[in-house]
N, C-alpha and C positions, 0 to 999 in steps of 0.2 A: 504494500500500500504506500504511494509517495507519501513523504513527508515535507509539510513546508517550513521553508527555513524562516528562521526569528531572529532579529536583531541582524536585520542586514540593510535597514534602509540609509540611503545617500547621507542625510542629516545628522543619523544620530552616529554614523563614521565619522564624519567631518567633527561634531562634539567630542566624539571621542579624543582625535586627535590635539585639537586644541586640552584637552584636560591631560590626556596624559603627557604631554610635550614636557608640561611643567613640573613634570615630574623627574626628568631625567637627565643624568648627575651630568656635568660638563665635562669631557674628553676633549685633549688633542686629537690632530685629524693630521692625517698622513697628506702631504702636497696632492692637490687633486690632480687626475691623471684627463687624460684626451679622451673623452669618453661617446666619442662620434660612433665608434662601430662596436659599442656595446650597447646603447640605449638604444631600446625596441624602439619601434618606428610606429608612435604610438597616435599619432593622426590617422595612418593607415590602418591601425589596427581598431582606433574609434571609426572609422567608416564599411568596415567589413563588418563591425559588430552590428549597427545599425540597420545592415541592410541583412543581416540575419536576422533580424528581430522582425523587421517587417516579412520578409518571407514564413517567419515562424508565427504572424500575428501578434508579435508584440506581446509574447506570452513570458512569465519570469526566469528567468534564465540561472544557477549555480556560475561559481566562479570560474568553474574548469571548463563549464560548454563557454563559458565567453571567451578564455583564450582558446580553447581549440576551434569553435567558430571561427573566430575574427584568421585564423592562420586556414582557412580552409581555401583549397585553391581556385575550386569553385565553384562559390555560395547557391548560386542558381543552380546548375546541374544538380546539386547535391540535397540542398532542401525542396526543394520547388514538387519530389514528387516521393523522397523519401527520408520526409522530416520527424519521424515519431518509430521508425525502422532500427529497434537496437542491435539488429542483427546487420546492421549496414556495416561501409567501410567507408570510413574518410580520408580523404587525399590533401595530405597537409604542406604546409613548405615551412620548413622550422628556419629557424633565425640561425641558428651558430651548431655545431658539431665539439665535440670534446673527445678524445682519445688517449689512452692512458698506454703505455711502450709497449706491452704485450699483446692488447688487442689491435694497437694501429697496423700492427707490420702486415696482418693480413690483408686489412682495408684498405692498405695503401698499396699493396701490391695488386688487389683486384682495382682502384681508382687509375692506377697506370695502365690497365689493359684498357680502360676509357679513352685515353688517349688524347684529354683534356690541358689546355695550360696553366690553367688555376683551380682553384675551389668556388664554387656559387655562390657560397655563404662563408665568414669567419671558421676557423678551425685552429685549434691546437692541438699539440702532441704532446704529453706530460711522462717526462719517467722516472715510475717510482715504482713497478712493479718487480722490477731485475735486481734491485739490491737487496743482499741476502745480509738476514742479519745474524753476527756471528759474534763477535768482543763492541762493537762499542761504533759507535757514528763516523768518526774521522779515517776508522781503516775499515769500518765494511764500505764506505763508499768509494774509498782510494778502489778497494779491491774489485769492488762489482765495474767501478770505471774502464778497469783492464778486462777483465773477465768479456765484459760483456761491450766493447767496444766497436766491433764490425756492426751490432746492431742498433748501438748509439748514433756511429758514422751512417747508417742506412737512414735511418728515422730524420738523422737534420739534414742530410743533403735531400730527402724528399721532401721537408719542409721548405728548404733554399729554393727548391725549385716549384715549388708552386703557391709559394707564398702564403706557409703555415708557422703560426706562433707554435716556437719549440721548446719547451722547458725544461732543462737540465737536468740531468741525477742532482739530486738534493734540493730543489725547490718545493720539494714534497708533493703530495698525496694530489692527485686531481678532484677530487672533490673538493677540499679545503681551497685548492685552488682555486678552482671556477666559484666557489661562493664569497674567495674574496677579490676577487677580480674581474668575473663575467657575469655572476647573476644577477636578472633583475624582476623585478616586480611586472608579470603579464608577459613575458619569453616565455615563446618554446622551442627549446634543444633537443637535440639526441648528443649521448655518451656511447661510449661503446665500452660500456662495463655497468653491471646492474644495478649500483647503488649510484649510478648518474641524481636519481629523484632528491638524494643530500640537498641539490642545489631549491627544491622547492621549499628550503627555509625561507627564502626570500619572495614566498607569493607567487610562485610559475610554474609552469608542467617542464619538467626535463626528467627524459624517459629514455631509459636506459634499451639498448638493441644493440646486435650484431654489425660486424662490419658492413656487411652486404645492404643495411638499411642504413648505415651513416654514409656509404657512397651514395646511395638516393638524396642526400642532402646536398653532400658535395659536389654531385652533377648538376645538381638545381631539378630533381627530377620531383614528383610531389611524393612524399613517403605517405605508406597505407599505412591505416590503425581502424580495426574495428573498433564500432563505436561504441566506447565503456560503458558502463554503470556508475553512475557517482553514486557513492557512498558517503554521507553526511556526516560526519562526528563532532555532536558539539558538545562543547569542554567549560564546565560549569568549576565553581572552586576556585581554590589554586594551592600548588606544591608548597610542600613545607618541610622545614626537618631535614631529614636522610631523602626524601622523596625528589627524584629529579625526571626530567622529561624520557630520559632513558627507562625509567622504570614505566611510563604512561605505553610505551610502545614495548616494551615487555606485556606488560599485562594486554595489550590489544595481543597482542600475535598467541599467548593462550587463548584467548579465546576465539579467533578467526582462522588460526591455523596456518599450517603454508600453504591454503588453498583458498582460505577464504576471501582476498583478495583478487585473486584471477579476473581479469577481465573489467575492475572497478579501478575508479581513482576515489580516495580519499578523502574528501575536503572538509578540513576541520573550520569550525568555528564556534562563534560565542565567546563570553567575558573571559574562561578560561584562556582561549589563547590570546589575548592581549595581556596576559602576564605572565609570558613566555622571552627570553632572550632569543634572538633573530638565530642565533647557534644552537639554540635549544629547540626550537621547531627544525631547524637542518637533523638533528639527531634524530627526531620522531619519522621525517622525510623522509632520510636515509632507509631504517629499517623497515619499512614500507614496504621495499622488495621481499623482507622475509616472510611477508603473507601475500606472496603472490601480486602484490598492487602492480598495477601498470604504472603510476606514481602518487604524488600525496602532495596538497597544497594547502593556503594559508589565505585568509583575506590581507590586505596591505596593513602594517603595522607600526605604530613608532617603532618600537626597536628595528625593526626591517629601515629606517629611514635612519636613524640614530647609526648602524653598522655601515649601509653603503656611505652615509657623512665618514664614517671611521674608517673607512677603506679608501677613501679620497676619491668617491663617487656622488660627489654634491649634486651634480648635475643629471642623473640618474635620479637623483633622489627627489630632485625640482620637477623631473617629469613625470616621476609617479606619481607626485603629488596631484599634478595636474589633471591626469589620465583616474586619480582615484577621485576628485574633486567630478568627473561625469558620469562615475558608478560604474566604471569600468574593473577597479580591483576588487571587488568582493559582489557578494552572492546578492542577487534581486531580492527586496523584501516578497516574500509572496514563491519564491524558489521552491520546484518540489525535487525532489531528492528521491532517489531509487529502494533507498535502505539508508536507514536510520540507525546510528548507536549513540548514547548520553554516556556522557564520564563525569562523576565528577571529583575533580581532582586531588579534592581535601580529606575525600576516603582512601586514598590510594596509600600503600607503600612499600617498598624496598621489596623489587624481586629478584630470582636468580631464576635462567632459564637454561635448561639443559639437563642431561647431556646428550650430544650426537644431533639434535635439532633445537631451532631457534623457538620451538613453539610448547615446549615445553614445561608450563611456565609454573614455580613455587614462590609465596611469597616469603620473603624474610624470616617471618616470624616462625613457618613451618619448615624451613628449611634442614634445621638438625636433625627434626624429627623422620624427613623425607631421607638424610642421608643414612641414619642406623637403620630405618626400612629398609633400605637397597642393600646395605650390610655394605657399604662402600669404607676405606679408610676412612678414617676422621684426619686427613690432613690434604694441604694444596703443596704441588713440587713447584709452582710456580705463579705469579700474579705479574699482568701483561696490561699495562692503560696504554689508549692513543689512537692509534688509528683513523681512519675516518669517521669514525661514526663519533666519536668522543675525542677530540684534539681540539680542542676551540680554549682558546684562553681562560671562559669561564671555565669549563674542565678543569685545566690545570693549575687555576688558583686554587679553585676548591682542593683541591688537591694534597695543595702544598700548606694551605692551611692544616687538614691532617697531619703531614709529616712532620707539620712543627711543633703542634699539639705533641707529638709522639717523642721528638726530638725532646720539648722540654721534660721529661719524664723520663730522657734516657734511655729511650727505646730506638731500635734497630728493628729492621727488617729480617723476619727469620725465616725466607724463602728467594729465589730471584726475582726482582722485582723488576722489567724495565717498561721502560716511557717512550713513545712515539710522537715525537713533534708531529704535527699535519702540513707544517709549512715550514718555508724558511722564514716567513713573516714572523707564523709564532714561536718559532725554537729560538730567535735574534730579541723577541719580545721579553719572552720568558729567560732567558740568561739577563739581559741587561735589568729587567724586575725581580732578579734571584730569587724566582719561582724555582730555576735547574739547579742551584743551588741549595737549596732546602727540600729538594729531591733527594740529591746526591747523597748531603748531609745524611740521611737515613740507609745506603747503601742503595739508591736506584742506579740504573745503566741507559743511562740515554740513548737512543739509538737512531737510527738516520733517519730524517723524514722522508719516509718513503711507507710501502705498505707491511713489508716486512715478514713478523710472523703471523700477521691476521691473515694471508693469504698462502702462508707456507713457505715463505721463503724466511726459517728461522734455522739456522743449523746446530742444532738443538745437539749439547754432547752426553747430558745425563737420557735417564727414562727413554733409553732408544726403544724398547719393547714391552717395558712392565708397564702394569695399568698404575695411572696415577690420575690426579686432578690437577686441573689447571682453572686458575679466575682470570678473566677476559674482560677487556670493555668493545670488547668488539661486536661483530654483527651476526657473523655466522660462524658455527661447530659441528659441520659436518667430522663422521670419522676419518680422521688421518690428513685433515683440511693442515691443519697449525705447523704440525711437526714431523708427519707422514708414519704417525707410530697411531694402528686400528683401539689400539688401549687409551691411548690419551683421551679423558673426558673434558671437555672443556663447558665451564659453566660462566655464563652469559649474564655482568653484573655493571651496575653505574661504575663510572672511575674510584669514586670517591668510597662505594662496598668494597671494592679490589683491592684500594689500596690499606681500608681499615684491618681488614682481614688478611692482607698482608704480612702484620705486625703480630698475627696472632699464626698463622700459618696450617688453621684450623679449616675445615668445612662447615665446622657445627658453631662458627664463634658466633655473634652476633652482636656487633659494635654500638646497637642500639642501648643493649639492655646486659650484655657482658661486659668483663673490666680484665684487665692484662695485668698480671703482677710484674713490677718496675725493680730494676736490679737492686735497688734499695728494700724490696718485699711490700710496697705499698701495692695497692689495688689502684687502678689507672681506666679511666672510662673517657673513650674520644666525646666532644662535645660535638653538635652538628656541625659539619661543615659549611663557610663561608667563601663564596667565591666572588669575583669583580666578573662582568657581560663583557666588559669594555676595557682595557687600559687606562687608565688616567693620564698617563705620559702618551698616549696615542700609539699605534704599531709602529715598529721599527721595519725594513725593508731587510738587514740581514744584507747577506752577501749578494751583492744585484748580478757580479757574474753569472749567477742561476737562470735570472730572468729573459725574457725573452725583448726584440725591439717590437714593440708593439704594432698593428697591421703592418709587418714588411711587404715588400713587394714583390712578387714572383719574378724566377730569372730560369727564362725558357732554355738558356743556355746553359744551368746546373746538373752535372752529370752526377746520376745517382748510384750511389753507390752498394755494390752486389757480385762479389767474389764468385765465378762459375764453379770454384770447386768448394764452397762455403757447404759446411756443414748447418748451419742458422738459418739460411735464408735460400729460396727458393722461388724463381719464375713461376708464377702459376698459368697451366694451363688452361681451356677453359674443357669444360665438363659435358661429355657429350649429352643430347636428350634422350631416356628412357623410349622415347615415343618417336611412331615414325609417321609421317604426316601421309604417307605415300600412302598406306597399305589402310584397306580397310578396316583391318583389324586394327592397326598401329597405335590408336588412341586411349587403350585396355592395355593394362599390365597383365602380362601372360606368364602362367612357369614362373612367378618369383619364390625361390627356396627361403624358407624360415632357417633362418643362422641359428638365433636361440631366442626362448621365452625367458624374458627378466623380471626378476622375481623381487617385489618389493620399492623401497625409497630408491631412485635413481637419479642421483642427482648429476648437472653437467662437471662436479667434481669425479662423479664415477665414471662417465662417459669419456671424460679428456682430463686428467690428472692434471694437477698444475705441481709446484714444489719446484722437484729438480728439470722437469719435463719443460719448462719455461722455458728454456733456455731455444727452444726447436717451435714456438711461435710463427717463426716466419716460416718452418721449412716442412710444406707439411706433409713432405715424404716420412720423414723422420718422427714427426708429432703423431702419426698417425697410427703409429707403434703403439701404442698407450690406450688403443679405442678399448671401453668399456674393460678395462682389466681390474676394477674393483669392485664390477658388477657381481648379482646371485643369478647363476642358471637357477630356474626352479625347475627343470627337470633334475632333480640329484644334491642340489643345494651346494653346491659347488662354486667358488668364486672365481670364476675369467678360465670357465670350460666351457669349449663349445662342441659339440661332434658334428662328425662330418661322414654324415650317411653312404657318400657315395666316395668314399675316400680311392686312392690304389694302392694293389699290393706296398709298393713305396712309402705310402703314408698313414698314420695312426689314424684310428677310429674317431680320437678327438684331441682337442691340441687347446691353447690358448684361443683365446675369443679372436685379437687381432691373426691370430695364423691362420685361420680357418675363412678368416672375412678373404685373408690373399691369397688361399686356395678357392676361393669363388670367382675372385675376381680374374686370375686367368684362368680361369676357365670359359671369361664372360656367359659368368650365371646372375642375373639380378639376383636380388636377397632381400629379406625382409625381418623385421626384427618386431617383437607381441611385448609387449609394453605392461605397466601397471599404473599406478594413480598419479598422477602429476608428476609425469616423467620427461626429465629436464629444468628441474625446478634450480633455482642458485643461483651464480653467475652467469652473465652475459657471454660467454664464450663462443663465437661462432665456430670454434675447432669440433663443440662437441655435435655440430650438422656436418662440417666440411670433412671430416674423416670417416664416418661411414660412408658420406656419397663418394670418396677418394677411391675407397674399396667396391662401389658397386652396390649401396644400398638406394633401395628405389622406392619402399615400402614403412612405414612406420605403423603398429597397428595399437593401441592403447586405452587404457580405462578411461584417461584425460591427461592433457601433457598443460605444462606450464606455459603461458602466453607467449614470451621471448624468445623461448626453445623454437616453437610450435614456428612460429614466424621464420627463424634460422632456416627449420628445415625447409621450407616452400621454396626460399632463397636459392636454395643450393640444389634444386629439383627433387626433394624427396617427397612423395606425396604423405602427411600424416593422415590419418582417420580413426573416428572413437569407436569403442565397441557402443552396441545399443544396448547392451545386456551385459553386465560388467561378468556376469556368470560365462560368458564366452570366452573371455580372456583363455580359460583351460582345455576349452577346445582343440585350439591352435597349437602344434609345439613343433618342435624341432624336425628339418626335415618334409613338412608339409608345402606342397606346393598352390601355389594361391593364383588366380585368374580375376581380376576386376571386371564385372556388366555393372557398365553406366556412367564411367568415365567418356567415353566418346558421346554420350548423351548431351554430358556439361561443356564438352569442349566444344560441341558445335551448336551453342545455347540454351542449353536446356538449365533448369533451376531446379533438380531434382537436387534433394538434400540429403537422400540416402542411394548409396551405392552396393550392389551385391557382391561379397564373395564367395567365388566358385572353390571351394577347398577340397583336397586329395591328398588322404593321409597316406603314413606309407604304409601302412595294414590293407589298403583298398578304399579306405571308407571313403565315399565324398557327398558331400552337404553346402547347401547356399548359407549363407549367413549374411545380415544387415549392418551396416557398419555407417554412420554418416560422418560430414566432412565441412570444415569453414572456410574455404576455398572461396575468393572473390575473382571476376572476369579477370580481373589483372593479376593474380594470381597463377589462373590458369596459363597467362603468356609465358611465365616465369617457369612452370611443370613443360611446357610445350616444346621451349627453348633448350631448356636444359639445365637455367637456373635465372633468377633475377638479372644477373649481371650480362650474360648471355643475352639477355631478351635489351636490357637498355643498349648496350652495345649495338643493335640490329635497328635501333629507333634514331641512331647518331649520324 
């Protein structure tokens, strides 16, 4: 049943703002920068919005249809006959592109087969995903500098040459970055890494996707998105205590799941979030992806206006004013909303979520109780703050407020404890405010701003294999994500839990209402933490070496760089189509063999490993090694087996999952792979579509795959589809040969929405089954061609 939203009219925003303005403390402001080709083009985007409205009747409009309206490519086409169709797809043109060194090298190696002289739109390259963290900041970056240098040299000579902002090893984290430098209030970007939506701390849609959809940007081509669900959340109360926005997005994702988001965006409002820091709605934004969100937004905000003035985005900040002054930043009083949640925030507190998933959620107070339930140790081998999800200044004051509390009591850390700047901004911030000093003081390790161990690049020398616990302020804990060890549990907590519990080195401590005996034998109880939003001395820049020259200009004469006998990086070829236009049949997949049924959570961590695997991003001969090797067969329950029915004398009955995929693939045997519940859930990764299609897969069949996933594979020509009957999924297994009727129905316009499969066991048996599919006309150019890239190529 919609729900209408409240408290969102024109008036009592603009009162708002005036009342809270005078509320908020006075900061230095960093020299303001050139802000021409970061401030949305918001004349344009007030007359696209208008002329949606009149199309739509002037009906109340959420904040997230109004920027994704106003960016829609064309408003006619598109409402004029299919305005109330949640099942549509929207053809958008987003503002700016954001890419982080691991996921660019693919995107920019398929953007060169474009054969373009520049980018459509602004783009950056950010790296921070390659440095591994191993002793300490100064030598894991020297080191990862060397290490991983051919792919450094690749990433800036193809920004020199097409005129992409390049960001250093040590600039830190791309999210930290784009929200202190690129986001703005009514932008829509694509990332190309899943927790891109960080940036809708600042009021905007920035939706995380694969390479193959941020070339759709950077060609200028219109990128598809079916049309979400908004999802309302408004936020009554406000935090208090131990209680921080970290825990608000904890407690949502128990109860939504990593599925309940799928297909919705988020949009929070009410009093609650207006006393939020602009960093602390970035945190809630952020983990947004962990339940599936397509992303998460905010109505316009002082603090959002207070942080761009801080980031020396005055001028951004004068135009949202303006653009929120005609009702353009937040939601129509009168707004209905798809699905409705209320929070309210002053009942909230302190939770810990995990282990092995983000959705797991305990609060504080039951936590000891839930760990001698599990019969797990009573201790943590390690306590990890920073990242991107939690690296904001408020972060690490609060922070360091605890370790002084603790410092003065003569307490030490009695576990490893390290810190992840997000930026250079704030690691240059925080040293010169001796927040890293009041770190240290307690025995932390500071380590490079970069992503680090939140994404596995930690080279961890204890607990290579024993099960242990680990506390996180990070986003996600998949098995073997952190440290690549299947034991390692990692539990999902504010900075400020992490680092309390820290001091105590316990699972069962609880900082709220437990007390630490102090080498003197007194009893010691942390008081709540106090953090500062903002600096008072303003941010500091840090080392500008890092930084990039802002809009440089492309140099069509920049030779890019690409070693033909590189083990890293690799020409890609492009992908042939499954389908042959010629043959009457051609339009049906025919004879595709089922490789194996995957049994259980499958995330794009099990699909494409990251860790040491990083390193072979660009080369994805080499990456493609790695396919699904931490999957469960559920025939046998077996992890990264697959058999291979028709094997010869020469080769074994079944082998590793990637061996068996390149035993199909010379044989050119398509293949197909039976799925389970939101499969592809995680990171952005477009390695975990581009390496089965590498091997020959043509087929995905599934209970429900993860939006991002789901989109990859179409890209890359795989066709996905869901079971109609989740009880089917065991039907299917290994071995079975599969035939599609009704694929050439869609292809030559037909709008049937379920498709049959013709199945042939290897016992004899054969049976039809139902299967439907979300497949748009431009989609199907993408399946016909061969892959997205393919098809834009052929329109050039």
């Amino acid at each position: 049943m919609p729900v209408l939203a409240t408290g969102s009219a024109r008036s009592r925003l603009i009162s708002t703002f005036k009342t809270r303005r005078r509320c908020l403390a006075s900061h230095t402001r960093l020299p303001d920068k050139d802000c021409s080709s970061i401030t949305p083009p918001y004349p344009l985007l007030l007359e696209n919005w208008r002329r949606v409205r009149e199309l739509l009747n002037h009906r109340p409009l959420t904040l997230a249809e109004k920027i994704l309206y106003s960016h829609v490519h064309d408003p006619v086409a598109t409402f004029s006959k299919n305005a109330n169709d949640q099942g549509g797809y929207l053809q958008l043109m987003p503002e700016r592109v954001a890419m982080q060194d691991a996921s660019a090298q693919m995107a920019l190696l398929q953007f060169m087969s474009a054969g373009l002289p520049s980018c459509a739109v602004p783009t950056s390259i950010h790296c921070d995903h390659l440095i591994q963290a191993v002793e300490g900041a100064e030598s894991d970056l020297k080191n990862s500098i060397v290490s991983n240098k051919e792919v450094f040299d690749f990433l800036e000579s193809s920004a020199r040459k097409y005129g992409i902002e390049f960001w250093r090893p040590g600039s830190g984290i791309i999210h930290q970055i784009v929200l202190e430098n690129y986001a703005a209030p009514g932008m829509l970007m694509l990332g190309t890494d899943s927790h891109t939506p960080n940036a809708g701390g600042l009021g905007m849609l920035a939706i995380g996707v694969g390479g193959a959809d941020a070339v759709d940007a950077m060609t200028g081509t219109p990128w598809e998105l079916k049309k979400p669900l908004i999802v309302g959340v408004r936020l009554t109360g406000e935090l208090s205590g131990w209680t921080t926005a970290k825990d608000l997005i904890l407690h949502i994702a128990g109860n939504l799941t990593v599925r309940g988001g799928t297909g919705r965006i988020l949009e929070y409002f009410g009093p609650g979030v207006f006393n939020q820091s602009c960093t602390s709605l970035a945190t809630i934004a952020n983990m947004g992806a962990e339940v599936g969100a397509t992303t998460s937004t905010f109505p316009y905000t002082p603090s959002m206006r207070a942080y761009l003035e801080a980031t020396g985005r005055t001028a951004v900040a004068r135009a949202a004013d303006n653009a929120a002054g005609h009702g353009f930043l937040n939601a129509d009083e009168g707004a209905e909303y798809d699905e409705m949640i209320e929070i309210n925030l002053s009942e909230l507190e302190p939770m810990i979520n995990g282990p092995f998933t983000p959705d797991l959620a305990t609060p504080l107070s039951k936590f000891s109780a839930f760990v001698a339930e599990q019969g797990w140790k009573d201790e943590i081998s390690a306590g990890l703050i920073g990242s991107c999800t939690n690296s904001s200044y408020e972060d690490m004051t609060s922070v360091a407020d605890l370790t002084k509390q603790a410092k003065a009591a003569g307490l030490h850390v009695k576990i490893p404890f390290l810190c992840t700047p997000g930026s250079e901004q704030i690691r240059a911030t925080m040293e010169r405010d001796n927040v890293t000093a009041a770190l240290e003081d307690v025995g932390a390790t500071v380590l490079a701003n970069a992503c680090g161990p939140c994404i596995g690049q930690w080279k961890r020398k204890e607990e290579a294999r024993n099960e242990n616990a680990i506390l996180t302020s990070f986003n996600r804990n998949f098995k073997s994500r952190n440290d690549g060890n299947r034991n390692t549990m990692n539990f999902l907590a504010s900075p400020t839990v992490v680092t309390a519990m820290s001091f105590s080195g316990k699972l069962s401590f609880n900082p709220i209402t437990d007390s630490i005996t102090t080498p003197s034998g007194e009893p010691f109880r942390f008081s709540p933490p106090n953090g500062q939003d903002l600096p008072e001395k303003g941010f500091t820049l840090g080392n500008i070496a890092y930084y990039p020259l802002p809009s440089p200009v492309p140099n069509p004469d920049a030779e890019i760089l690409i070693s033909p006998t590189s083990s890293r990086l690799e020409i890609l070829e492009p992908f042939q189509p499954h389908f042959n236009t010629a043959d009457p049949n051609g339009l049906e997949l025919q004879s595709v063999k089922v490789l194996v049924r995957v049994r259980g959570k499958c995330t794009t961590d099990h699909i494409s490993a990251a860790g040491p695997w990083l390193k072979y991003k660009g080369h994805l001969s080499n990456i493609s090694q790695n396919l699904l090797i931490t999957a469960t067969n559920d025939e046998g329950g077996d992890i990264n087996v697959a058999f291979d029915h028709e094997h010869t004398s020469d080769e074994t009955p079944s082998d590793t999952i990637p061996n068996v995929a390149k035993r199909f693939k010379a044989r050119r045997q398509p293949w197909a792979l039976v799925v389970d519940e939101n499969y592809g859930e995680g990171s952005a990764r477009e390695h975990a579509a581009l390496q089965p299609r590498f091997y020959g897969c043509a087929l995905i069949i599934g209970r429900s795959f993860a939006r991002i996933h789901e989109t990859n594979l179409k890209k890359q020509g795989i066709l996905p589809l869901w079971f109609t009957s989740n009880a089917d999924y065991d039907r299917i297994g290994s071995g079975d040969s599969i035939t599609t009727i009704g694929l050439r129905d869609l292809f030559n316009g037909g709008n049937n929405k379920t498709i049959l499969l013709d199945v042939s066991k290897l016992n004899g048996e054969r049976f039809q089954l139902p299967v439907t599919h979300t497949l748009s006309s431009e989609q199907l150019n993408w399946l016909r061609a061969g892959s997205a890239l393919n098809h834009i190529r052929s329109q050039m």
